[in-house]
N, C-alpha and C positions, 0 to 999 in steps of 0.2 A: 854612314849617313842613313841609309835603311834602316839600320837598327835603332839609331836614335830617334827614328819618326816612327816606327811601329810602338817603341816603349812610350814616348808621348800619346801616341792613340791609346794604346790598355793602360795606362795609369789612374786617369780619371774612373777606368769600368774598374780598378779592382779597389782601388777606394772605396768605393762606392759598395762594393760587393758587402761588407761587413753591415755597413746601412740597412738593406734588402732585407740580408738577412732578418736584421735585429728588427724588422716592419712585418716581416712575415711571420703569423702567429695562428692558432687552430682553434677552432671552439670547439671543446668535447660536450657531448650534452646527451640526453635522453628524452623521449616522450612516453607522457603518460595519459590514459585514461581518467578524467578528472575525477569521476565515479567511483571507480575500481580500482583503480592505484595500478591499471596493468600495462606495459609496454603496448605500445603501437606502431605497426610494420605498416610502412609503405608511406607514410608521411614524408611530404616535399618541403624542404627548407629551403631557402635562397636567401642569399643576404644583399641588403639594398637593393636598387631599383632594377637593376640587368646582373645581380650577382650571379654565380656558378649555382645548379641548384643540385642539394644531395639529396637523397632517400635513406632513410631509417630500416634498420634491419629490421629482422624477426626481436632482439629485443630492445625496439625502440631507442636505438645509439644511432647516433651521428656525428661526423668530424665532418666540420666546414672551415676552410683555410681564409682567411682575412688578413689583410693588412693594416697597419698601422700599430701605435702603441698610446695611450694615454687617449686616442681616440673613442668617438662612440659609432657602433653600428646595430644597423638593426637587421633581425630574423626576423623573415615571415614563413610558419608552417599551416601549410594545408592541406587538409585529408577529406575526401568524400563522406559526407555522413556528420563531420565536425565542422563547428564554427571558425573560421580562418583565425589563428590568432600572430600579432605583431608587438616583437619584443625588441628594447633598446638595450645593447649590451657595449657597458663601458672598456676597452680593453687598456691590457691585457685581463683576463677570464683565468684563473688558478683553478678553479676547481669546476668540478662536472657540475653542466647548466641543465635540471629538470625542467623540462616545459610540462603543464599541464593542458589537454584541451579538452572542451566540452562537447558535448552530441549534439546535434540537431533532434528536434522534435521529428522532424519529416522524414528522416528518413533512418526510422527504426528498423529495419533490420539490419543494417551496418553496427547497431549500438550492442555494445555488450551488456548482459542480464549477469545480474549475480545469482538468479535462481537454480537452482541445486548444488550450489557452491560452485559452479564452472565456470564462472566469467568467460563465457563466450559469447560471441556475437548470435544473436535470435536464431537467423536463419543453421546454426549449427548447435541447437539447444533442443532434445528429443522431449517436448512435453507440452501441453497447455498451457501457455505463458501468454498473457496479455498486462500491457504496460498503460498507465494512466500519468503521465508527467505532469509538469508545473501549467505547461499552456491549455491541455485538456480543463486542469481545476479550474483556470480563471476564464475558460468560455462564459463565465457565470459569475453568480453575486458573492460568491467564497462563504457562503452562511454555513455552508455545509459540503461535507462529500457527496451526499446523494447521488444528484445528477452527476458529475463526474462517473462514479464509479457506474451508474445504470446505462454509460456508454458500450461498457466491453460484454459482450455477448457470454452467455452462461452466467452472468450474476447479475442478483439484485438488490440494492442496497434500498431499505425503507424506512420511513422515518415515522413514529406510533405519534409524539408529537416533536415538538423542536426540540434536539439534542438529544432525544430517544431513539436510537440506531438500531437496528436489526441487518443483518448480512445473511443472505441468502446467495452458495455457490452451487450447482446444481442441486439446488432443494434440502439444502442442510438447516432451512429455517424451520423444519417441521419440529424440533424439540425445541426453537426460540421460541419462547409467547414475549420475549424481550432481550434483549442485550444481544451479545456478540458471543455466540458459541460456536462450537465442531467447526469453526475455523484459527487455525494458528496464526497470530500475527508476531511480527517481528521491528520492530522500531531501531535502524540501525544494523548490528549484528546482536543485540539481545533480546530476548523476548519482550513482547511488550504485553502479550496474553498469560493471566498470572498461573502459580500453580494450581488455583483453585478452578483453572478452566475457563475463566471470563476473560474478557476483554474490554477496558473501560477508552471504547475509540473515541468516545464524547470529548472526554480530559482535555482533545488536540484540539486544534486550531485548523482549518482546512488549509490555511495558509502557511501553516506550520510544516506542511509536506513536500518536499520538494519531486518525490517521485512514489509509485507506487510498483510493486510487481504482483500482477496475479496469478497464483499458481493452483489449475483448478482440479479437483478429484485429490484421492487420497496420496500424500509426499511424504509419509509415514519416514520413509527411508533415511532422510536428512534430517526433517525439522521435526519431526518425534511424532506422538500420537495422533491422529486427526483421520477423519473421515472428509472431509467437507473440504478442505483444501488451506493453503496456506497464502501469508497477504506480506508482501516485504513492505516496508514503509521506510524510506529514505529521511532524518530532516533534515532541512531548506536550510543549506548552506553556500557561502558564497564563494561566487567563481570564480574559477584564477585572474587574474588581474585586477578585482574591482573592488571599488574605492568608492562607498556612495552612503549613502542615508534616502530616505524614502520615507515620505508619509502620506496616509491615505486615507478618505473616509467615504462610505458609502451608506445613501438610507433608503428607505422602500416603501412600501405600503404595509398597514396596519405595524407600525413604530417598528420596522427595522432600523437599526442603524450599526454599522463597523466600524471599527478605526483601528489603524495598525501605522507602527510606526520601526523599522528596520534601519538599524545599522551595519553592514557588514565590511569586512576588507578582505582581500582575497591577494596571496603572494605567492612565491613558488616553495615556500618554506613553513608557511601557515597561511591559514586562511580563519577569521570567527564570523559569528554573525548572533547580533542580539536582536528580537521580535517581540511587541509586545503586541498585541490583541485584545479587544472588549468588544462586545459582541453583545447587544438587546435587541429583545424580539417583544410586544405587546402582545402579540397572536392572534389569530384570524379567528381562533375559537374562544369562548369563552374558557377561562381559566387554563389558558398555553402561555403565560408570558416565560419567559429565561432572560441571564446572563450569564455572561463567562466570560471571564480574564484569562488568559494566558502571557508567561513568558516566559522563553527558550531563547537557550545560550546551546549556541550549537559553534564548533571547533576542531579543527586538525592541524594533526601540528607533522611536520616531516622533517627530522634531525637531522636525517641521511639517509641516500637513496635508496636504502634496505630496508627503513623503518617508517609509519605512519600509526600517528598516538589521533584517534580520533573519539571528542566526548559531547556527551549532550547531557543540559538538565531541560526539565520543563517543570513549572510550577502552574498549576491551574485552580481555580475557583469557579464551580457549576452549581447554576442553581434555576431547575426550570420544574413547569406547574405540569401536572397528568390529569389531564380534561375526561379521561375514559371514555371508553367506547362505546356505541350507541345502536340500537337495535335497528332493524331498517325501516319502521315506523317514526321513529327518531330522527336519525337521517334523511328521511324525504319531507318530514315537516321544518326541519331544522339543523341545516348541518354544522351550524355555528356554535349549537349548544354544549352544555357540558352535561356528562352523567350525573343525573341529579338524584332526589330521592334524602333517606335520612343518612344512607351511606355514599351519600354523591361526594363528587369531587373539590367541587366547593363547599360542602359542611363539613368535609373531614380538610380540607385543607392538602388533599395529598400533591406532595411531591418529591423533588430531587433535591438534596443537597449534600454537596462534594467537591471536598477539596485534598488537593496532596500533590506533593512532590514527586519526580522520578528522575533519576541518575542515571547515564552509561557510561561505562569508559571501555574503548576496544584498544588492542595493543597487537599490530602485523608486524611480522619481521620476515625478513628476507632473507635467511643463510645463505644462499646462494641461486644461481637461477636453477634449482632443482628442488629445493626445501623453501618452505613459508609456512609460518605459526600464524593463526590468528587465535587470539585468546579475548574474553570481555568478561566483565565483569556488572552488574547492576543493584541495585536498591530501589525499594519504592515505599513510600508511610502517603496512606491515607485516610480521612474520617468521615464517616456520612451520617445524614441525619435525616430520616424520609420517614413522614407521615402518608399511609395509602389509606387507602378505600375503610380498608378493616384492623388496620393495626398500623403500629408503632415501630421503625428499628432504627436502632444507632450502633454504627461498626466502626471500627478500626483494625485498618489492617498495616502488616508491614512485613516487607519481603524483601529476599537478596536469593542471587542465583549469579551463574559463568557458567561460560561456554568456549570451548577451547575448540581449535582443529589442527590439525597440520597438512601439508598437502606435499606431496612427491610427486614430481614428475620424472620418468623412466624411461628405457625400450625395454621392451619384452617381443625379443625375435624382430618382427619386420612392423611391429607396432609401436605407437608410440603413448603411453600408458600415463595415465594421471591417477595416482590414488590419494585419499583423503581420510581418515579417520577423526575423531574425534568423540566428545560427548557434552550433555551437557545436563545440569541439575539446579531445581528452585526448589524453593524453601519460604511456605508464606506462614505467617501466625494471625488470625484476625479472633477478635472477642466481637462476637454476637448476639445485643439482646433485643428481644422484642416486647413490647406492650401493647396494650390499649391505647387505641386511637381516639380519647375524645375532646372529639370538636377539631383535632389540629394539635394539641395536649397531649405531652406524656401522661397516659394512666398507670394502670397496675400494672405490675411486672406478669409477664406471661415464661419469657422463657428467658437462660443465661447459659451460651456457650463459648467456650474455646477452640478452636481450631486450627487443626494444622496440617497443612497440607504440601507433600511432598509428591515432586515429580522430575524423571530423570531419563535419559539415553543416551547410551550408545550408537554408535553410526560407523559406518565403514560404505564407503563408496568408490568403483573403480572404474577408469573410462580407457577405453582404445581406440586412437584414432587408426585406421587400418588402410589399407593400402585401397585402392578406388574409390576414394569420400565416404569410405562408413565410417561410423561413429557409435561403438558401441558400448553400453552402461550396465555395468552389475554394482546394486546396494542392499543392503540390510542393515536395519538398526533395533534396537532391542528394548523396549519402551517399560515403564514401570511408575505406579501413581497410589498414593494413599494414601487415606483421608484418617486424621484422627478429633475425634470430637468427644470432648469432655463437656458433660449438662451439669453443671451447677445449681440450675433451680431449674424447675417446672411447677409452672401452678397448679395443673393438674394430678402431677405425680408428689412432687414434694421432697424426692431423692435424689441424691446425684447420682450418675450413670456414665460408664466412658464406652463409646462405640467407635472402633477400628474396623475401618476397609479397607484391607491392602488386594487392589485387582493385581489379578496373575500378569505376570511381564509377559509379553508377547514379542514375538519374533515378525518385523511389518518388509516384506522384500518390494524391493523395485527392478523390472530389467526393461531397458527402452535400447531400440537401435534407427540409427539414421543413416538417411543417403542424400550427400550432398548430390542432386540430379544435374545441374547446373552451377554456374558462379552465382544465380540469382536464385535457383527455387532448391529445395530440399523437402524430403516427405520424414516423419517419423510414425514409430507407434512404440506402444510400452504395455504392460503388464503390473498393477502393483497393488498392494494389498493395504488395507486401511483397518488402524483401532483407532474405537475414539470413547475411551470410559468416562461416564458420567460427571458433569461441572459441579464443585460443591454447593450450588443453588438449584440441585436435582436432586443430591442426597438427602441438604436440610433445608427446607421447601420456606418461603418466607412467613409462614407461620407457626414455624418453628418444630415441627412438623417430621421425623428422620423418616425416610424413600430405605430398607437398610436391604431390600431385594433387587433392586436396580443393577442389571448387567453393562456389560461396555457393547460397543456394537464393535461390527465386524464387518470387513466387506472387501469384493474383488473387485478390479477395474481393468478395463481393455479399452485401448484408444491408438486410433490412427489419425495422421493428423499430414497435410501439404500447406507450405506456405511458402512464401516468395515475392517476388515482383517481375513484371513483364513490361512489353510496349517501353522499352528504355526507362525501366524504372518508374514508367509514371501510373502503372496499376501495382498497388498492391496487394496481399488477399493471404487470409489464414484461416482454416478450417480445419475443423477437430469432429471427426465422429468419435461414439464415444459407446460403452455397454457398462452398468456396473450394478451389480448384488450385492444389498447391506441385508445383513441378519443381524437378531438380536436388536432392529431398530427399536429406539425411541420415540414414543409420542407423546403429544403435550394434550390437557383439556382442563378447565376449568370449575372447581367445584361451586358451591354453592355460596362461598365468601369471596369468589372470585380469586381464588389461589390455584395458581398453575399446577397440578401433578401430575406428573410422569412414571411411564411403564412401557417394558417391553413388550412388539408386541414379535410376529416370525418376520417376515424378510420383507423388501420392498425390491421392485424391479426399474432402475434407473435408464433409460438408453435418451440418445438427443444427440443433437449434430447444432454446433457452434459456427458462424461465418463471421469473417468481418474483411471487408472489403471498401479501398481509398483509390479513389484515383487523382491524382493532380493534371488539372489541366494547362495551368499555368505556373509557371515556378522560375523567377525571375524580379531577380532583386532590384536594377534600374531599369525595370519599362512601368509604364505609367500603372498597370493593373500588376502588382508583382507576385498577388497567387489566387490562385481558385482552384481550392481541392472540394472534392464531394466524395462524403465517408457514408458509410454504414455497416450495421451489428445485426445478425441475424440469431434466435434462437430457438430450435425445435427440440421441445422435453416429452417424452411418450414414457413419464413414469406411473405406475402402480404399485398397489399393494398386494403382498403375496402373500398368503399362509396368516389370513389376520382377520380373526371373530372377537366382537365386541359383544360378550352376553351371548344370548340367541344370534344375533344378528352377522352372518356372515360378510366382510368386507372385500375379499380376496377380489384381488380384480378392479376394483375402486381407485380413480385418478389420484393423486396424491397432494394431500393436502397444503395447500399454500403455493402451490407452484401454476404459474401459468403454462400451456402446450404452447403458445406461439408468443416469442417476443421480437420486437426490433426496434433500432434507430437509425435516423439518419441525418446528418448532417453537409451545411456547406461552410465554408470557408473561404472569405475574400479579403484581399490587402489590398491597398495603394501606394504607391511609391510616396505622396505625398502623406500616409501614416492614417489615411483612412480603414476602416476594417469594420466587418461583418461576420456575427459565428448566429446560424439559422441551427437551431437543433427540434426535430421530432421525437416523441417517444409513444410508439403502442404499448400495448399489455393487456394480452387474450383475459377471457374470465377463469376466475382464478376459482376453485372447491373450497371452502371455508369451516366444510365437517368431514371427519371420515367418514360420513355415510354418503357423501356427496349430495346434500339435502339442501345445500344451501350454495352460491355463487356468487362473489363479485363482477362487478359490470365489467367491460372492457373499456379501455378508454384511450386516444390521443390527445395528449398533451405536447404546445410545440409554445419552443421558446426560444429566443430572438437576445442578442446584444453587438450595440452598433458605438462604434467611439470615431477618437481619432490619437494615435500616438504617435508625438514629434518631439525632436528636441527645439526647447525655445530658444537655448543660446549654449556654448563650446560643455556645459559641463549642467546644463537644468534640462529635463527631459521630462512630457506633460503625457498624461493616457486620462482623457476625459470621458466618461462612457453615460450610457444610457441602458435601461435593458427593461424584458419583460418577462414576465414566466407563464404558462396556461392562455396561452391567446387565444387557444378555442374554449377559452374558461368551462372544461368538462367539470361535470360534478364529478369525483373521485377520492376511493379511500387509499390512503399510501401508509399503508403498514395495518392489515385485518388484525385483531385477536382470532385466533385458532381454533373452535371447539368450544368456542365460548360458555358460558352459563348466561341462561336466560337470554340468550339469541342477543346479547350485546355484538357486533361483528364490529363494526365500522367504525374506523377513526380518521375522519374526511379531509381532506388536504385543501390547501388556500386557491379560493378559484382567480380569475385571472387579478395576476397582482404588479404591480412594477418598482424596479429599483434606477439610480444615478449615484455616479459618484465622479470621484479624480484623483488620481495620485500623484504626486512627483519627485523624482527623485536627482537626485543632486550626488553629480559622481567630478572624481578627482582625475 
C-alpha cells in the first residue's frame, strides 16, 4: 500500500522531469566594445524583470540559463561607463549571441582609445590623448570642426576663411601658412593624410565624424613620420541596435544654412549608415562665400565572432572664395573687406575648387584570443581648379596605400606582454600645372609637373603589463618618403628636367611607462623622438617654384602626464607637462607674390603644461535637472627659437611664431529631464607673434558662445531636438587664422562678429 502511494506521488515528478529538462536552455554570448571590436569584463546581464544576473569574464563571455522553448526573453547588459542596452532573444539561441555596447560620453576614462594601437581604457594609455566625440561636435552649429576641436588643450584648430583649415598641435602651424601639415591624420584605420604630406580635412563633413582622438607630440613610433602629432578620426556609424532615418536643417546669419539627412541601421551582424550633407555660407566678408556636398556610406559587417570587414566611401564637392588677408590699417577700417588692389581677391577671382572620392576598406581577424590581423587597404582620385592672387593651378591626383598589423599577446616571465608589428605604404601620382591668373582666366602655361610621391614604415611596438599596475611601452618604427618630380615645361626654362628626393629613412623610438596609482587615477611619462620631412607643397611651392634644399626636421620629446577622476567620479582632470627640441625646424614667409617659402632654420625650444578638467555636479537621469557638468581646457606654451639668424638679424630667443603663451576654455553643461539643455562655451587666446622678429602681435581676445534647445521624443518612435544658438556674444573683433610673416604686413584674416544660428532635427527610429 506504501509503495503504491509513494509511486503515485513520484509519477507525476518524473514525467514531468523530461519537460524541465527540455524548457531548460542557456544563452552563450559575448560582449563587445561597439568601437573596438574588444571583449568587455565585468558586464552584468540579467534576463527579465528579477532574472539571475551573470558577469562577463576577461573575454567578454557569458552563459545565462533560461527557460522555456519557442519562447522570447530578454537581456539586459549594464556596464559603468556604457549605455544600458536591452535585447529580445527568441529561444531556443543555436549560436553565440554578440552583444555590442556603446560609451558614454561622460565618462571617458572608462572608454577605450584606439591610440597607439592598444585599445585600452584612457586611464591605462601612457600618452597625451584627448578625445573629441559626436556630443562635443554638436555643442555647435556643425559648420565646421573648429570650435570643437579648440575645446581640447594644446591644440588649435583655425579657420583663414570658411572651409580653409589649419591645425595647429603644440605649434606645428609655424610651417602651415595653410592647410593641414606635420600632423598625421588617419580616417578609420587608413590614412587620410596623403603621401604627399597634406591633408584635405575640408573634403569631411563635421557631421561626418563620429569621434576623434588626439594624440599630441611626436607618435613617429606607430603612425609613421610626424613631428606635430597624430589626429584618429572615426566615421559616424550607427549603433547597435538602431533603426532610424533623420533629417535636419540649420540656418544662421550672413546665408548659412545646413542640411543633412541620415539613414542608418545598426544589428549585431552589421551595421550601415548613408549621410548626405550641403553646407552654404554667403560670408561675413566680402568674397568668403562656399559650398560643399558630402556623401558617406559608412559599414561593418561581422561574419563571425573572429572577424569584422569594416568600409567607408566619401564623396565630396568643395568649392569656397579666399578673401585674403588684410593689413592692420585694413582691419580697423574694415574688417569685412577683401584684399583688393589689381591682384585682389576679387579681380583675380581667387579660390577653392575640389572634388573627389575616397575609399576604405579594413579587414580584423581574430586567430585566436592571442593573434589578430588588422589589415586595410584605400584609394582616393581627386581634381582641383583654383584661381589665387597670382596664378593659376589645376591638379589631379590619385592614390592607393595599406596598412597591415598583427598583434600577439603573450607572458614573458611574470609579465604579461602585447606586441604588434606591422607596416604600412602610399603611393600618390598628381600632374600639376600652373598658369597665369587673368581676371579668374586660365592664361599662359607657366609650369607642367608630374609627381610621385612615396611614403612608408615599418613599426614594431611592445607593451608589459607587470606586476604592481605598471605598464610599460618599447616602439620603434622606421620611416622613409620620396618625392619624384618630372618638369615637362617651364616658361622660363623651356627644358624638361626630372628632380628626385629620396630623404634618409630614419629610425623614430618611443618608450612610455605607467602606474596605475589607483582604480581611478594613474600617472604616465614617455620619451620619443619625431621626423617630419618636408610636404610636397614645400618642395614644389605653388608657383611652381622647386624648395630642392629643404631638410626634414627632427626632434625629442619628454612628457609626464596624471589623470584620473576623484570625489566619486564626479571630478575629472588630465594634465600633461611636456619639454621638446625640434632641429632642422621649418619656417614659412611670404614673398613678394604672396607665395609661401620655406627653410630651415637651427632648433626651436618647445616646453608647456596641458589641463583639462570636468566636474559634474549633477548626473541623473530621472530627477527633474538630470546634469550639470562645468569643463575646462587649460594651455601654457613657453616656446622659442633657438640657434636662428635671419640676415643680420639674430632671432635666438624670440617667442615663437603663431603660437599663443596662454590658452583656455570653459564650459557648462545643463539637461532636463524634460529634454531641456544648455551647452555655454568660452574661449580666450593670449596675443599671439605674427613675425619672427616678434615686430608684430595679434590681439587677445574672448569669444563666448551659447546653444539652448530642447530634445524629446514626440511619440513611441518620432524624436524632435529643436535648437537655437549664438557664437561671439561678446562680438570681439578678432583674426582666426593670421598669415605668418606675411608680405607687405597683410596679417589678418578677421572672423564673423557676433552672429547666430536655429535649426531642428528629427529622427524617426524603428
Amino acid at each position: 500500500m506504501k509503495h503504491y502511494l509513494y509511486s503515485s506521488i513520484l509519477l507525476p515528478f518524473l514525467l514531468l522531469l523530461p519537460v524541465v529538462a527540455w524548457a531548460q536552455t542557456t544563452i552563450n554570448g559575448q560582449v563587445l566594445d561597439a568601437r573596438s571590436r574588444q571583449p568587455l569584463e565585468g558586464v552584468t546581464i540579467s534576463a527579465g524583470v528579477n532574472g539571475q544576473q551573470i558577469i562577463s569574464n576577461a573575454q567578454g563571455e557569458f552563459k545565462v540559463p533560461v527557460n522555456g522553448e519557442g519562447a522570447t526573453t530578454t537581456l539586459h547588459f549594464q556596464l559603468l561607463g556604457y549605455a544600458t542596452r536591452t535585447l529580445k532573444v527568441i529561444l531556443p539561441l543555436t549560436q553565440v549571441l554578440q552583444v555590442s555596447m556603446q560609451a558614454n560620453a561622460t565618462n571617458l576614462s572608462e572608454v577605450v582609445v584606439t591610440g597607439y594601437e592598444t585599445n585600452r581604457p584612457l586611464l591605462e594609455t601612457a600618452g597625451a590623448i584627448s578625445i573629441v566625440d559626436s556630443e562635443v561636435i554638436q555643442r555647435f552649429d556643425q559648420s565646421s570642426l573648429v570650435r570643437a576641436v579648440n575645446t581640447v588643450p594644446g591644440v588649435r584648430m583655425e579657420e583663414r576663411a570658411p572651409a580653409s583649415y589649419r591645425i595647429s598641435i603644440r605649434g606645428s602651424s609655424l610651417r602651415s601658412p595653410y592647410g593641414v601639415r606635420n600632423v598625421k591624420m588617419y580616417l578609420g584605420d587608413v590614412p587620410l593624410t596623403e603621401a604627399s604630406g597634406i591633408t584635405m580635412l575640408n573634403m569631411l563633413d563635421a557631421g561626418n565624424i563620429g569621434r576623434m582622438e588626439i594624440l599630441k607630440g611626436p607618435v613617429g613610433s606607430i603612425y609613421g613620420a610626424g613631428t606635430g602629432g597624430a589626429i584618429l578620426l572615426e566615421p559616424k556609424r550607427a549603433a547597435p541596435g538602431e533603426h532610424q532615418l533623420e533629417v535636419g536643417g540649420t540656418t544662421g546669419s550672413y546665408g548659412f544654412r545646413r542640411y543633412a539627412v541620415t539613414a542608418s541601421t545598426g544589428g549585431e551582424k552589421a551595421n550601415a549608415l548613408v549621410q548626405y550633407t550641403r553646407q552654404q555660407y554667403d560670408g561675413y566678408r566680402e568674397h568668403t562665400a562656399m559650398e560643399r556636398e558630402v556623401l558617406l556610406l559608412s559599414a561593418q559587417f561581422y561574419p563571425s565572432e573572429k572577424q569584422t570587414l569594416s568600409t567607408y566611401l566619401i564623396y565630396s564637392d568643395l568649392f569656397y572664395q579666399l578673401p585674403g588677408a588684410l593689413t592692420q590699417e585694413q582691419y580697423n577700417e574694415n574688417p569685412r573687406q577683401a584684399r583688393g588692389g589689381a591682384l585682389g581677391s576679387v579681380a583675380q577671382n581667387a579660390s577653392m575648387n575640389t572634388d573627389g572620392v575616397n575609399i576604405g576598406l579594413s579587414h580584423e581577424y581574430k586567430l585566436n584570443n592571442r593573434w589578430r590581423n588588422i589589415t586595410s587597404v584605400y584609394g582616393l582620385f581627386r581634381s582641383q581648379d583654383h584661381p589665387f592672387n597670382t596664378d593659376y593651378e589645376r591638379n589631379a591626383n590619385q592614390e592607393f596605400g595599406a596598412r597591415s598589423l598583427l598583434v600577439h599577446t603573450t607572458r614573458v616571465g611574470v609579465a604579461e606582454a602585447t606586441i604588434t608589428v606591422g607596416g604600412e605604404y602610399q603611393r600618390g601620382f598628381q600632374v600639376a600645372r600652373t598658369f597665369d591668373n587673368n581676371g579668374g582666366a586660365v592664361g599662359a602655361n607657366r609650369s607642367d609637373d608630374e609627381l610621385i610621391s612615396e611614403t612608408g614604415l615599418l613599426f614594431a611596438q611592445a607593451e608589459f603589463l607587470l606586476p604592481g599596475n605598471w605598464l610599460a611601452t618599447a616602439a620603434l618604427s622606421y620611416n622613409d618618403t620620396r618625392y619624384d618630380i618630372t618638369r615637362l615645361q617651364q616658361a622660363a626654362a623651356g627644358a624638361d628636367f626630372r628632380f628626385i628626393r629620396d630623404f634618409n629613412a630614419v629610425l623614430s623610438p618611443r618608450v612610455a611607462l605607467l602606474k596605475r596609482l589607483t582604480k581611478q587615477i594613474s600617472a604616465h611619462a614617455s620619451v620619443s623622438a619625431g621626423y617630419s620631412p618636408p610636404s610636397e607643397e614645400e618642395i614644389l611651392t605653388s608657383d611652381g617654384v622647386l624648395n630642392q634644399e629643404l631638410e626634414a626636421e627632427k626632434g625629442l620629446n619628454f612628457e609626464a602626464g596624471v589623470r584620473g577622476r576623484i570625489f566619486d567620479g564626479r571630478l575629472s582632470f588630465d594634465v600633461v607637462a611636456f619639454s621638446f627640441r625640434l632641429n632642422e625646424t621649418i619656417v614659412s614667409r611670404q614673398d613678394v607674390s604672396s607665395i609661401a617659402v620655406f627653410r630651415n632654420i637651427g632648433s626651436t625650444s618647445q616646453n608647456g603644461l596641458e589641463t583639462a578638467l570636468a566636474f559634474t555636479v549633477v548626473e541623473e537621469s530621472m530627477a527633474p535637472l538630470s546634469l550639470l557638468k562645468l569643463w575646462g581646457s587649460y594651455t601654457y606654451n613657453h616656446f622659442r627659437f633657438k640657434d636662428y639668424q635671419q640676415g643680420e638679424t639674430v632671432l635666438s630667443g624670440n617667442k615663437l611664431t603663431g603660437v599663443a603663451p596662454h590658452m583656455a576654455t570653459v564650459g557648462l553643461d545643463l539637461a532636463t529631464q524634460v529634454g531641456f539643455y544648455l551647452n555655454l562655451t568660452s574661449n580666450f587666446v593670449d596675443t599671439i607673434p605674427l613675425t619672427d622678429e616678434n615686430t608684430v602681435f595679434s590681439d587677445a581676445f574672448l569669444i563666448v558662445g551659447a546653444r539652448t534647445g530642447i530634445r524629446r521624443p514626440l511619440s513611441k518612435h518620432l524624436a524632435l531636438d529643436a535648437f537655437v544658438g549664438a557664437e561671439n556674444l561678446t562680438n570681439q573683433k578678432y583674426s582666426l587664422g593670421n598669415d605668418l610673416n606675411a608680405f607687405g604686413a597683410r596679417f589678418f584674416q578677421p572672423a564673423a562678429d557676433r552672429n547666430y544660428y536655429g535649426g531642428l532635427s528629427l529622427k524617426y527610429a524603428l
